[in-house]
VEXDREN-2710 file (C-alpha; in Angstrom, 1 decimal):
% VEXDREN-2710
k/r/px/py/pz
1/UNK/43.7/-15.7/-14.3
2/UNK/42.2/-12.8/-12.9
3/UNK/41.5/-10.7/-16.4
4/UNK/39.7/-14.4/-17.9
5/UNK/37.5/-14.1/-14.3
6/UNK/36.5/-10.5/-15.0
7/UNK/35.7/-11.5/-18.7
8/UNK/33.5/-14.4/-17.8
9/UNK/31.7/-12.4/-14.9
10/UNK/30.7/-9.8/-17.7
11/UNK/29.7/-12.3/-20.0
12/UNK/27.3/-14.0/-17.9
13/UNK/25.1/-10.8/-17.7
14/UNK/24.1/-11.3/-21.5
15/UNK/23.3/-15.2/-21.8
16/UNK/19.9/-16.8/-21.8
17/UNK/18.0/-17.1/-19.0
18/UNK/15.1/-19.8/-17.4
19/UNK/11.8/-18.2/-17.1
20/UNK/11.7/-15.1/-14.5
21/UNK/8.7/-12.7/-13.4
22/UNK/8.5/-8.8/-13.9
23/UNK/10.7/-6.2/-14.2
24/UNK/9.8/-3.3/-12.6
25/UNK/12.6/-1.2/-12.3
26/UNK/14.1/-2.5/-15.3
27/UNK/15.3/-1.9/-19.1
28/UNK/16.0/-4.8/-21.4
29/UNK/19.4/-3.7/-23.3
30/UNK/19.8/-4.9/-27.2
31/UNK/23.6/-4.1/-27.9
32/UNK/23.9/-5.4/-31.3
33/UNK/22.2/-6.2/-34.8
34/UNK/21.5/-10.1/-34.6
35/UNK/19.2/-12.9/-35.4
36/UNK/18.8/-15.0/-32.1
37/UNK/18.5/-12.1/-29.3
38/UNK/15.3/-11.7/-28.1
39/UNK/12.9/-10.9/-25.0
40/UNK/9.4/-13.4/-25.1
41/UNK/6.9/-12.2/-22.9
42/UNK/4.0/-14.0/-21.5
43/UNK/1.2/-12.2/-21.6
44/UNK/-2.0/-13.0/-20.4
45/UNK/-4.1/-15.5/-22.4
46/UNK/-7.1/-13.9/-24.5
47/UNK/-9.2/-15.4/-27.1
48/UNK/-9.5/-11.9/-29.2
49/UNK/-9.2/-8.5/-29.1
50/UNK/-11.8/-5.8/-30.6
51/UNK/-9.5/-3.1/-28.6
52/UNK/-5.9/-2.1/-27.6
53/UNK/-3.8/-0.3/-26.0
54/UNK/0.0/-1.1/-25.8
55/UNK/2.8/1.1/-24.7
56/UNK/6.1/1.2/-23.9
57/UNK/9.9/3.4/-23.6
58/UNK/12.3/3.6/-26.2
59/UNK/15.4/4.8/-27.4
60/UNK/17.4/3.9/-30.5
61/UNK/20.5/5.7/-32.3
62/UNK/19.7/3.4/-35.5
63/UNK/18.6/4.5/-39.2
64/UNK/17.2/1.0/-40.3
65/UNK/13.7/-0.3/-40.2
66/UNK/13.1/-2.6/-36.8
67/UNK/10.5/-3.9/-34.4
68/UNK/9.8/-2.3/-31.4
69/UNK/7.1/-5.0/-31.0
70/UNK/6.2/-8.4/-32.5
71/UNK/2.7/-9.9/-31.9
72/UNK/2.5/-13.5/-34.3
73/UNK/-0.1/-16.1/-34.4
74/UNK/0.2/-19.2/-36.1
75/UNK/-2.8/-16.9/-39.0
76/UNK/-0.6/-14.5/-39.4
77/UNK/2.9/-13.6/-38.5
78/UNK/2.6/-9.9/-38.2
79/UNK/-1.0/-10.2/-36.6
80/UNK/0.2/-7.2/-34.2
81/UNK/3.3/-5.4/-35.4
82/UNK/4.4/-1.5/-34.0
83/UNK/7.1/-0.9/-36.2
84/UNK/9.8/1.8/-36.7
85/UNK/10.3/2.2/-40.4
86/UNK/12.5/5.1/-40.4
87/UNK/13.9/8.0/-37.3
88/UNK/10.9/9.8/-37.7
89/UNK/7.9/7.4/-39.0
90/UNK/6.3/4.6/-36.8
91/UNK/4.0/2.1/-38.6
92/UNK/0.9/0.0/-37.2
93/UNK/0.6/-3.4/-39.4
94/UNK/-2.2/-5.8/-39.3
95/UNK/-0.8/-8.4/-41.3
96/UNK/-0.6/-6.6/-44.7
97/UNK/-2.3/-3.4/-43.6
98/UNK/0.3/-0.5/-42.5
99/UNK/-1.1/2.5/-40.7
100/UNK/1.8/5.3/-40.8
101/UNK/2.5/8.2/-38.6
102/UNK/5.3/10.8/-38.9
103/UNK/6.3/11.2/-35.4
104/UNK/9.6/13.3/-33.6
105/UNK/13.1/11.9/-34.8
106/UNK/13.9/8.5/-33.0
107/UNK/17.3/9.0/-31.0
108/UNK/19.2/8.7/-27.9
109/UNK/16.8/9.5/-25.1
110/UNK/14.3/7.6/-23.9
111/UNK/10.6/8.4/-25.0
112/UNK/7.1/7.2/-24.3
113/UNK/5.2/5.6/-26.8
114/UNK/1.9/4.4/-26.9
115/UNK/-0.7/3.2/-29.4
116/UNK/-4.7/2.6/-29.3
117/UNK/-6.5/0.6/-31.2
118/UNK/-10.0/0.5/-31.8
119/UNK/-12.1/-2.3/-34.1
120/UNK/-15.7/-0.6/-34.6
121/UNK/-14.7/2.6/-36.1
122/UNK/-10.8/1.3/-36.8
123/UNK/-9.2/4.3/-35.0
124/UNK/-5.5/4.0/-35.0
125/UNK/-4.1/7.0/-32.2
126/UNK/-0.1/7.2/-31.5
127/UNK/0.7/9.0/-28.1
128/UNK/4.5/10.2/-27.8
129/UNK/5.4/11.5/-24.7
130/UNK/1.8/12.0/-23.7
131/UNK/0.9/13.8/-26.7
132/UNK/-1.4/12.8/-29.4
133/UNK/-1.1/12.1/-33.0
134/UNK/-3.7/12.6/-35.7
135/UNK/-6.0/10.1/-35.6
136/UNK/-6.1/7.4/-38.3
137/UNK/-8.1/5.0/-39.6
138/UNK/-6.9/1.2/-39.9
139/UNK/-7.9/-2.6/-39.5
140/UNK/-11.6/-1.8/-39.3
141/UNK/-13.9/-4.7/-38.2
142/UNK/-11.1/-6.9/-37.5
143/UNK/-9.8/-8.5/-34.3
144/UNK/-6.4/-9.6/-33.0
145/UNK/-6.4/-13.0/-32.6
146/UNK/-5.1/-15.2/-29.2
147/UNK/-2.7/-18.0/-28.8
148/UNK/0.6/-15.7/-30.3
149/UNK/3.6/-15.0/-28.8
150/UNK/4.9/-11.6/-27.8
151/UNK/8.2/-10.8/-28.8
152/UNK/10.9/-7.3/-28.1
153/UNK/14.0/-7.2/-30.3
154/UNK/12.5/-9.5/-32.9
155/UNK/10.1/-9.2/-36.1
156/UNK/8.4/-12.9/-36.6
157/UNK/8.2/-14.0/-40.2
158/UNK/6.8/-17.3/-38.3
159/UNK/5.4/-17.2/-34.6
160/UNK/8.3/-17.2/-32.4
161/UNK/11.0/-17.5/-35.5
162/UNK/11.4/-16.6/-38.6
163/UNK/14.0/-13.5/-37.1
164/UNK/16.1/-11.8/-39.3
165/UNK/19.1/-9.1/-37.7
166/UNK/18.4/-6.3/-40.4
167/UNK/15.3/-5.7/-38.5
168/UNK/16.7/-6.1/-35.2
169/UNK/16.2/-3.5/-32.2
170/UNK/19.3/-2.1/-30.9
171/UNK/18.6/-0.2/-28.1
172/UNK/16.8/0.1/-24.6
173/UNK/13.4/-0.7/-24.0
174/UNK/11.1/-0.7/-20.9
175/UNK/8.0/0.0/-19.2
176/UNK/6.2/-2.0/-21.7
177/UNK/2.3/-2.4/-21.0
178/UNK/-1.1/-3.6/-22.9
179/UNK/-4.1/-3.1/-22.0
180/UNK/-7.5/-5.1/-24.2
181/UNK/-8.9/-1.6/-24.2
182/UNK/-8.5/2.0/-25.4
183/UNK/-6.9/4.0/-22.5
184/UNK/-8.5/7.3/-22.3
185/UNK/-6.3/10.3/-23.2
186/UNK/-5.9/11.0/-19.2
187/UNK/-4.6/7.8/-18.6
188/UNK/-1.9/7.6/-21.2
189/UNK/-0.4/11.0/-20.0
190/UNK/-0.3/9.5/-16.6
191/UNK/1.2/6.3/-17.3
192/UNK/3.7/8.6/-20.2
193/UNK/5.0/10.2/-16.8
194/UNK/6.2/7.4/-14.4
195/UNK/6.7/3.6/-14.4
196/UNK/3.4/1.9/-12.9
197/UNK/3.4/-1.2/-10.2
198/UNK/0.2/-2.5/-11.4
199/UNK/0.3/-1.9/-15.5
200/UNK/-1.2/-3.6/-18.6
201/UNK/-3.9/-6.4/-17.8
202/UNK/-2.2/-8.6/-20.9
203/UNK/1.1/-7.3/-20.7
204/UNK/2.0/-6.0/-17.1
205/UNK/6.4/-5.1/-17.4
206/UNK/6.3/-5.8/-13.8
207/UNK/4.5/-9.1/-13.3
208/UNK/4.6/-10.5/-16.6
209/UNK/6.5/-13.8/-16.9
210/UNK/9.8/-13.3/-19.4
211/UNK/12.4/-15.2/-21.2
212/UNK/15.2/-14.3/-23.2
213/UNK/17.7/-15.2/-25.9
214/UNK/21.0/-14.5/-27.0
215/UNK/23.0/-10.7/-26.5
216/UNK/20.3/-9.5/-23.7
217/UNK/21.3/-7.1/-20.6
218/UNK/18.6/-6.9/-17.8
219/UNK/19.7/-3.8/-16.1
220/UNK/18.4/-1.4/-13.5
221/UNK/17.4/2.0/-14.9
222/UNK/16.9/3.8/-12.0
223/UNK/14.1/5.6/-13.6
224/UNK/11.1/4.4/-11.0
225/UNK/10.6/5.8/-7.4
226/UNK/11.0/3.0/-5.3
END
């Protein structure tokens, strides 16, 4: 009996949860390829969005395209999508609209990745470990709509569905933020070199509301000062 115990007690680590708040402190784990594991967060309610900011830590030993995070509304499914197309390119899509940036190889360790968004003038920045990309120019005069759903581990082909486990994230992820503004280039290397208490004032990792699905770990990653 004692092995079945120690199986179950292991288990129970990975199965959906109710809703909980924050995780400071925390990574979200994604062990395997599937179609049902996911992380929904909560974020603050907002009408639209003329200006973003959204960042986040990462690491991933995979070769395949995957989301590192879904934004859908019930206009478009990809109405906010920072995707990973290969080790060493990271795409912003506005629904059909990709903005592409060659960034350093995608692997084991964590990194620190944030991108800024910008309606007016449609400037499209990448920050990895507090250094800046080129800037680029995409989804001028457009706005990202409210009402969606916020998903890690997931692309949406439909808001809060539509998953499919070829474009799964397997991997760790934390420290994710978003702010309804461009941080300036100060802030972002601040925020690139610890975790923050107060983050992200529609996505705050340690106050905002979660609830996951399927193969999830919630573990400590003893990467914050406490």
């Amino acid at each position: 009996m004692k092995p079945f115990v120690t199986i179950v007690l292991v288990m129970c680590i990975y199965l959906s949860g109710s809703d909980s708040v924050g995780l400071y402190g925390k990574s979200v784990i994604f062990p395997a390829k599937t179609a049902n594991s996911f992380v929904r967060l909560h974020a603050s309610d907002f009408s639209r969005l003329t200006a973003f900011t959204v960042c986040l830590r990462a690491a991933s030993e995979e070769t395949y395209p995957y989301s590192l995070f879904s934004y859908a509304t019930s206009t478009f499914p990809n109405e906010l999508l920072i995707w990973q197309e290969s080790k060493t390119q990271l795409w912003l899509e506005f629904d059909d609209q990709d903005t592409k940036f060659e960034i350093p190889e995608m692997n084991t360790l964590l990194r620190h990745i944030c991108v800024t968004w910008e309606s007016q003038g449609g400037e499209v920045t990448v920050w990895v470990n507090g250094r800046r990309s080129i800037r680029k120019v995409g989804g001028t005069g457009r706005v990202v709509r409210g009402s969606g759903q916020f998903i890690l581990g997931q692309e949406q082909d439909s808001v809060g569905g539509g998953f499919d486990d070829s474009q799964s994230f397997v991997g760790e992820i934390t420290d994710v933020h978003m702010w309804d503004h461009v941080l300036q280039a100060n802030d972002i290397k601040k925020v690139s070199q610890g975790c923050l208490r107060h983050g992200g004032n529609i996505i705050d990792w340690g106050a905002t509301r979660y609830t996951f699905d399927g193969i999830v770990g919630i573990e400590g990653n003893m990467d914050c000062t406490l």
